[in-house]
C-alpha positions as CSV (number, residue, x, y, z in Angstrom):
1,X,2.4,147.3,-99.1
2,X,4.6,149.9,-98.7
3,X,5.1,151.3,-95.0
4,X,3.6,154.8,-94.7
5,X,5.1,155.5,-91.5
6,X,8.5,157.6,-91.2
7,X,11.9,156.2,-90.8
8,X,12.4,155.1,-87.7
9,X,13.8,152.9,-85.3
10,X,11.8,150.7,-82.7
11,X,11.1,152.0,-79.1
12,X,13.7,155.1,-79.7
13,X,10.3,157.7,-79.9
14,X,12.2,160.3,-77.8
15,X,15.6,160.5,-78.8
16,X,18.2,163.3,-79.8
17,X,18.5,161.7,-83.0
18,X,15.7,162.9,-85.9
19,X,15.8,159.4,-88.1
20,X,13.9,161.1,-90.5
21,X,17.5,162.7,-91.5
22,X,19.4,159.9,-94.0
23,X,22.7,161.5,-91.8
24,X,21.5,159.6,-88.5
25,X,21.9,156.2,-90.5
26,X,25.8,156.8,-91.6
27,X,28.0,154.4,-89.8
28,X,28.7,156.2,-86.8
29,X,25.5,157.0,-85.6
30,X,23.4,153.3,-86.4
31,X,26.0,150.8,-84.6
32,X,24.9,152.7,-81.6
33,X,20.8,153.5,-82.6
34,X,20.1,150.3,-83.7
35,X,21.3,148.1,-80.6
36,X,19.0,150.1,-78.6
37,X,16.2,149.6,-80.5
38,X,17.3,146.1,-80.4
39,X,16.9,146.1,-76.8
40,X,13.5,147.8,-76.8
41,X,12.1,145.1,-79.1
42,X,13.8,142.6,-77.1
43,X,12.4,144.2,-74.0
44,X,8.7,144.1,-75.3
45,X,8.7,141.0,-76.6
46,X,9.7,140.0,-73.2
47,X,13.4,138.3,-74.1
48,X,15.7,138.9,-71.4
49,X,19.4,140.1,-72.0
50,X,22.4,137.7,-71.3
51,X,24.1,139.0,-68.1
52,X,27.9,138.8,-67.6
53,X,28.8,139.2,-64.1
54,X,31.4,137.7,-61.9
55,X,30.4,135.4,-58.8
56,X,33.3,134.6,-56.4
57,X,35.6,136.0,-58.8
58,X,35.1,134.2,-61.7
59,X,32.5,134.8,-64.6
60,X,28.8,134.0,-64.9
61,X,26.5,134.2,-67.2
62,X,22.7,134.4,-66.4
63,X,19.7,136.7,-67.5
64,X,18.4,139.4,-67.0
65,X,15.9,141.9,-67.5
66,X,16.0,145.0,-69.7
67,X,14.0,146.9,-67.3
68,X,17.2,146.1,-64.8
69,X,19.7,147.3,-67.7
70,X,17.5,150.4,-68.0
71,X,17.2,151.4,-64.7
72,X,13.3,151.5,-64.8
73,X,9.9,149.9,-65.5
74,X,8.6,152.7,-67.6
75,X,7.8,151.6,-71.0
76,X,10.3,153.1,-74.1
77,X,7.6,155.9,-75.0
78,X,8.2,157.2,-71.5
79,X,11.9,157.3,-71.5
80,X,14.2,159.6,-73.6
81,X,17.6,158.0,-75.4
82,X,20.5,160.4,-75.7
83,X,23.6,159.4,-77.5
84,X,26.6,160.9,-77.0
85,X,26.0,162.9,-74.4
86,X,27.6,162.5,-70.9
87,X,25.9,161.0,-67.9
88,X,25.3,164.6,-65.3
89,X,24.9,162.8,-62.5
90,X,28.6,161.8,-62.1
91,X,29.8,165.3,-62.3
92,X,30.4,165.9,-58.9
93,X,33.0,162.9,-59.0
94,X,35.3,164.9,-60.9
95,X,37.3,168.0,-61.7
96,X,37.1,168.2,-65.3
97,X,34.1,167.7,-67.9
98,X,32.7,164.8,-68.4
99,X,33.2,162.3,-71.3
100,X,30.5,161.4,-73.6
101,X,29.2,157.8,-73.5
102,X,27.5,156.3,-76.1
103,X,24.0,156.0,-74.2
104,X,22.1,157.9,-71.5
105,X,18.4,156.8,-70.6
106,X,16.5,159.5,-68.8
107,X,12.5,159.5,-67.8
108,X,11.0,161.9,-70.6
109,X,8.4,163.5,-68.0
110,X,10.9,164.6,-65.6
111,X,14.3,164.6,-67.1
112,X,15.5,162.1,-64.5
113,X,18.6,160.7,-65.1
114,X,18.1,156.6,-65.3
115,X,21.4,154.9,-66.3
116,X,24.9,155.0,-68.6
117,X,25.4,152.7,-71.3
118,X,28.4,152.2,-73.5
119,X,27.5,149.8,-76.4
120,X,29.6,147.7,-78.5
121,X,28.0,146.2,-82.3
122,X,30.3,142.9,-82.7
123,X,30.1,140.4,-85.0
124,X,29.7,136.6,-84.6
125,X,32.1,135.1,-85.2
126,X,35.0,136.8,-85.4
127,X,37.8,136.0,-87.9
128,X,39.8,133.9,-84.8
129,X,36.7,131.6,-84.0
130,X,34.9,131.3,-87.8
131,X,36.7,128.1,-88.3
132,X,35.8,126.4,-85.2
133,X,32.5,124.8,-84.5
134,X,29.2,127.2,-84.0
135,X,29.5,126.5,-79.9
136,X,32.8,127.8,-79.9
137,X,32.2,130.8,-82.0
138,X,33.4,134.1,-79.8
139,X,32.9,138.0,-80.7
140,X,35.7,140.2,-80.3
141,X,35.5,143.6,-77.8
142,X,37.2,146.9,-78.2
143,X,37.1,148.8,-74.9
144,X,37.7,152.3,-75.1
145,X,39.4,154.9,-72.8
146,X,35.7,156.4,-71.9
147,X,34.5,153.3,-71.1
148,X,36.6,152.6,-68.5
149,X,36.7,155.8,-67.1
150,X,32.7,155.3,-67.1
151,X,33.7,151.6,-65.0
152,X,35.3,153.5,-62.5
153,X,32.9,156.7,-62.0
154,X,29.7,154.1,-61.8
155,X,31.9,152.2,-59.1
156,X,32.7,155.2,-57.1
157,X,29.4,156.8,-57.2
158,X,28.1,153.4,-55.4
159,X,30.8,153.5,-52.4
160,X,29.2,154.3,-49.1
161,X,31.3,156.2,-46.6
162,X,32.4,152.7,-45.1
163,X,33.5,151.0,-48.4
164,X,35.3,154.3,-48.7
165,X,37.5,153.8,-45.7
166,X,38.1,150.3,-46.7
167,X,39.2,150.5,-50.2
168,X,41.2,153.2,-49.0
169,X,43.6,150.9,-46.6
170,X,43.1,148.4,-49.2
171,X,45.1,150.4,-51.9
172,X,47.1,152.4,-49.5
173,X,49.9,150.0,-48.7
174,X,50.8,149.7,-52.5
175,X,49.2,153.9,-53.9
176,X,50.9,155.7,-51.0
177,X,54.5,156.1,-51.8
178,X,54.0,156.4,-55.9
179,X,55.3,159.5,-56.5
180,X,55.2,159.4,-61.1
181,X,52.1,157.5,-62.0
182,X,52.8,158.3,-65.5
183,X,56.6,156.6,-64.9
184,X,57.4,153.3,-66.8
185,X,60.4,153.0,-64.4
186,X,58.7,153.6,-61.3
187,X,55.3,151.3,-62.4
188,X,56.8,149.0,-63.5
189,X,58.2,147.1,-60.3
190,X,54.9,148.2,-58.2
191,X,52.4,146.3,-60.8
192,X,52.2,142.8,-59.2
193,X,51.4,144.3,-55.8
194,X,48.9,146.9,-57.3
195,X,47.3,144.1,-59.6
196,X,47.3,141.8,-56.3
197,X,45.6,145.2,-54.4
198,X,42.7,144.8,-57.5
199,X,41.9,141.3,-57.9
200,X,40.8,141.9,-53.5
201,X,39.0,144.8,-54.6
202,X,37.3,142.8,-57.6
203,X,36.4,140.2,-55.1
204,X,35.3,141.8,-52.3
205,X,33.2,144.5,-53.6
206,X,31.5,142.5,-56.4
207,X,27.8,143.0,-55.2
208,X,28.0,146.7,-56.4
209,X,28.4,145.7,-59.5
210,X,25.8,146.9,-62.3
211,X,25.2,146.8,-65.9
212,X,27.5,149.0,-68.5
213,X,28.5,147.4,-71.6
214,X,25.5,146.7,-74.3
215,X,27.3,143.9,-76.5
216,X,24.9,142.8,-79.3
217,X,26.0,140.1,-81.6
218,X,25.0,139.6,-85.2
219,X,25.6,136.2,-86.5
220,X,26.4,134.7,-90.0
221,X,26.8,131.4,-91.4
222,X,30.4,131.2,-91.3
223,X,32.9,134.2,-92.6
224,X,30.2,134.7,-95.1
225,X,28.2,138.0,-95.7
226,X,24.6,136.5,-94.6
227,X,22.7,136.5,-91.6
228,X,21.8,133.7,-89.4
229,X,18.3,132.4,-89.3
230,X,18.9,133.1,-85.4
231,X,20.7,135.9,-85.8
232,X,20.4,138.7,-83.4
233,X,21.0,138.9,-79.5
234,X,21.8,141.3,-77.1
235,X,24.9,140.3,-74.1
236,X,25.5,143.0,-71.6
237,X,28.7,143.4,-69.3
238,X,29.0,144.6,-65.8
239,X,31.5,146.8,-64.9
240,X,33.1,144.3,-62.6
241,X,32.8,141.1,-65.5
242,X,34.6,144.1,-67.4
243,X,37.1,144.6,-65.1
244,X,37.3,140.7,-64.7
245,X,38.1,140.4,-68.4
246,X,41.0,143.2,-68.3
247,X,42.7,142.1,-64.7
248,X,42.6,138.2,-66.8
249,X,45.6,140.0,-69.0
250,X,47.5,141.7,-66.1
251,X,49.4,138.7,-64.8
252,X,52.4,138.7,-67.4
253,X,55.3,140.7,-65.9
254,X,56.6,141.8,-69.5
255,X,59.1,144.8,-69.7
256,X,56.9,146.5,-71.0
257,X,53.3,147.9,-69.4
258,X,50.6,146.6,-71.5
259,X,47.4,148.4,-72.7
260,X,44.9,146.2,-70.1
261,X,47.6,146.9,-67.6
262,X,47.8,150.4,-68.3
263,X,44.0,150.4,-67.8
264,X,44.4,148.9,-64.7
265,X,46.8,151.1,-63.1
266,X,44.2,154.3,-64.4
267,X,41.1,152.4,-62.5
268,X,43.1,151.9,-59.3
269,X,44.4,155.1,-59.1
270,X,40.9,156.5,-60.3
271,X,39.7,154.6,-56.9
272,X,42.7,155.4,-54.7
273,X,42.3,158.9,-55.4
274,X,38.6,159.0,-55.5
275,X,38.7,157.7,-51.7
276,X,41.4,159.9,-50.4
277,X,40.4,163.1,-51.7
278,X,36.6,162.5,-52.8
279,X,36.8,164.5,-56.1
280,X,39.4,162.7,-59.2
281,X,41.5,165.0,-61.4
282,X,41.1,163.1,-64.5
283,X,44.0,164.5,-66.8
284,X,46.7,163.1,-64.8
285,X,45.1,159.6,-65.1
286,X,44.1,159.2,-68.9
287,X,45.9,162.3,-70.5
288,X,49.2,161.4,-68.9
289,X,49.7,157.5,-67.6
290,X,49.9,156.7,-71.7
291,X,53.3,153.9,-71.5
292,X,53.9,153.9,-75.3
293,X,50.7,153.1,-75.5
294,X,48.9,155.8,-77.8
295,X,45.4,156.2,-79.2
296,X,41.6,156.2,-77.1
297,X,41.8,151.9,-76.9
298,X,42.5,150.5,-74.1
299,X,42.5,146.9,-74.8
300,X,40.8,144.2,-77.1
301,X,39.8,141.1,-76.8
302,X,39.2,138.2,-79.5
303,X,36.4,136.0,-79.6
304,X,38.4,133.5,-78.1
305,X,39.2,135.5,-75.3
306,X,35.7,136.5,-74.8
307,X,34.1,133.0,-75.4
308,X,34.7,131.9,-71.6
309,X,32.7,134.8,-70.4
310,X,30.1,134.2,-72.9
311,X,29.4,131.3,-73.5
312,X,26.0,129.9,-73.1
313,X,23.1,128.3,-75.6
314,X,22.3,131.9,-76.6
315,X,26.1,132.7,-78.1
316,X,25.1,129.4,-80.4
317,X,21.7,130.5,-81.6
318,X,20.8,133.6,-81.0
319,X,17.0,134.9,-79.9
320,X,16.3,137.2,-82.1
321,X,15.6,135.6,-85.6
322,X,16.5,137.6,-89.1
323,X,12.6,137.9,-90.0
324,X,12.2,140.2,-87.1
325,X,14.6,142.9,-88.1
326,X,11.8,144.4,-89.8
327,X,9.8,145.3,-87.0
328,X,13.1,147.2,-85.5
329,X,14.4,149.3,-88.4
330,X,11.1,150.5,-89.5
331,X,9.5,152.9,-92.2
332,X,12.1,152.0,-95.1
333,X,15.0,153.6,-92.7
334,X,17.2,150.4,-94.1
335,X,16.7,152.5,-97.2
336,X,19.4,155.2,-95.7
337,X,22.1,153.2,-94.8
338,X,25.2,153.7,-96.8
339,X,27.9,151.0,-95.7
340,X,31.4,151.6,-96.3
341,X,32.5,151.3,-100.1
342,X,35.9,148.7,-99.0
343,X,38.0,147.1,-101.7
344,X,38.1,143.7,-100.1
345,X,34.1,143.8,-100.2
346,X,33.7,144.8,-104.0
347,X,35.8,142.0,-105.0
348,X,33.7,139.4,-103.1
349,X,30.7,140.5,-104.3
350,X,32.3,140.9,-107.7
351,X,32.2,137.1,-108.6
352,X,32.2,137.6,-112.4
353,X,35.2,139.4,-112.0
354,X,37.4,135.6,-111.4
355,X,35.1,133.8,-113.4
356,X,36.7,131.7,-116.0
C-alpha cells in the first residue's frame, strides 16, 4: 500500500529543511539530512552510537548514547535541526562571523541552543581497505577547515579560568616569540616544539573532551554497488579523538608543512591566542596560515588510517540492517533523489554494453 504520508525523513519534524521540496534531496543537502535521521531512528530504537575518544592518549572506542551526542533527553519532536547554520553560542569567542556547521540541535520550545555537529556520510569500505578482509575494512574522513575551527571553539568555550592560565604557560615557551604565523620559514623550525606543546595539551586536558564529528558508514558487499544486509551505523568523533587522529600525522619533519600540520599550528595558535587575549581574530589563522596548501580541506584520512580508531565488531557488521531504511526515509522521499549522472557509473551498470 502506498504511503500516504508526505516525504519525509524520520525524527527531523522541526527542521529548516521543507522535505516536501524534491530540492532538499539533491546531493548536498541528504548526506547531511539523512545521517540525522539515522541517528533519531537509532536513538528510538535504543542503539547506542560508537564513541571515539582518547584515554591516556591513545584511542578508544566505547558507546554511547544519542541523548549524550544531542545534548538532551528531549525526544526528536521536541528539538529543532538546523543545517547549515552557525552555532550562536560561540560568538563571543571570536571577532568575526561565525562559520556554518553542518548541524545545530536546539530545544523547539525555547530556542535553546543544545549542541554543534559536523557530519561526515563515508562509505565502507573504502577503495584502500575493499580488498582486505570484512574486519579490516576502514572508511575514509575528509575534515574540513570549519570543522576544525569548530574543534577549537568547543574546546575553548569549555576552559575554566584555571585551565586558562595553564594552557597559557603551556604554549607560551614555544607561541611567544613567533612573530609570522603565516611564515613557512619561520614555522617551520618551531613545529616539533609546538607539536611537542600539543600532544601535553591533548593529554592533559582530555576529560573536556565532547562529541563533534557524526561519521555514519554505509556498507556494501565488497566494491560493489549493493548494500549490506547489516548495513547502516552511525560512529561519532570527539574533538580530542579528532585532534588525536591529525597530531598521529604531525611527527614527519618534511620540508614542507603538511595539511594536518598546518591544521595543527591553526588549533594551537587558535588556543594560544584564545587564552592570552580571550577573544580569537580568526582571519589571520585560517585566511592567512595557508603553506601551499590551498582549498577548505584540511586533511584526509583513508580507511586504513582510520581503521585503528575504529575498529570494533560494529565496523564489521553494522546495527542498522538495510530493511530498516524504510522506516527512516519515509513517504516515497527516496523518490526525489537524483544521484549524480558519472561516466564510470553508466558503464557499470551498462553490462550489455561489453557483452560479447
Amino acid at each position: 500500500m502506498e504511503n500516504s504520508q508526505l516525504p519525509g525523513l524520520y525524527g527531523l519534524v522541526n527542521s529548516n529543511r521543507n522535505f516536501a521540496d524534491p530540492n532538499c534531496w539533491g546531493k548536498n543537502q541528504f548526506p547531511n539530512t539523512f545521517p540525522a535521521a539515522l541517528c533519531c531512528y537509532m536513538r528510538d530504537a535504543k542503539y547506542a552510537a560508537n564513541y571515539i575518544s582518547v584515554t591516556n592518549g591513545k584511542p578508544h572506542i566505547s558507546e554511547i548514547s544519542f541523548d549524550l551526542v544531542f545534548g538532551t533527553n528531549l525526544p526528536n519532536d521536541k528539538l529543532k535541526f538546523l543545517f547549515e547554520v552557525p552555532f550562536d553560542p560561540y560568538r563571543s569567542l571570536v571577532h568575526e562571523a561565525m562559520e556554518k556547521i553542518d548541524l545545530v540541535i536546539t530545544e523547539e520550545a525555547t530556542g535553546r541552543y543544545l549542541t554543534p555537529l559536523e557530519i561526515k556520510l563515508t562509505t565502507l569500505p573504502d577503495n584502500g581497505t575493499a580488498s582486505l578482509p570484512e574486519s579490516e575494512y576502514g572508511s575514509e574522513i575528509v575534515v574540513r577547515s570549519a570543522t576544525m575551527r569548530y574543534v577549537a571553539l568547543g574546546i575553548a568555550s569549555r576552559l575554566t579560568v584555571e585551565q586558562r592560565e595553564a594552557i597559557k604557560q603551556l604554549f607560551m615557551p614555544v607561541c611567544v616569540d613567533i612573530r609570522d604565523w603565516s611564515s613557512v620559514y619561520e614555522m617551520r623550525p618551531k613545529r616539533e616544539a609546538i607539536f611537542s606543546a600539543l600532544d601535553k595539551f591533548l593529554l592533559e586536558y582530555e576529560t573536556i573532551q565532547k562529541p563533534l564529528v557524526i561519521q555514519p558508514v554505509w556498507k556494501t558487499k565488497g566494491k560493489s554497488p549493493v548494500l549490506a544486509d547489516n548495513c547502516l551505523d552511525v560512529f561519532v568523533w570527539s574533538d580530542f579523538a579528532l585532534s588525536r587522529l591529525m597530531h598521529t600525522s604531525c611527527l614527519d619533519m618534511g620540508n614542507e608543512i603538511s595539511r594536518p600540520q598546518r591544521a595543527a599550528l591553526r588549533l594551537v595558535r587558535f588556543l594560544y591566542e584564545f587564552v592570552t587575549q580571550g577573544r580569537v581574530f580568526q582571519i589571520p589563522i585560517y585566511d592567512a596560515m595557508l603553506f601551499g596548501n590551498q582549498g577548505d580541506k584540511e586533511f584526509a584520512y583513508r580507511g586504513a588510517q582510520t581503521h585503528q580508531f575504529m575498529a570494533c565488531d560494529r565496523l564489521t557488521r553494522p546495527i542498522v540492517k538495510k530493511d530498516e531504511i524504510k522506516n527512516i526515509v519515509l513517504g516515497g522521499g527516496h523518490k526525489f533523489l537524483s544521484p549524480e549522472r558519472r561516466f564510470d557509473a553508466i558503464l557499470f551498470f551498462s553490462k550489455d554494453i561489453f557483452d560479447e
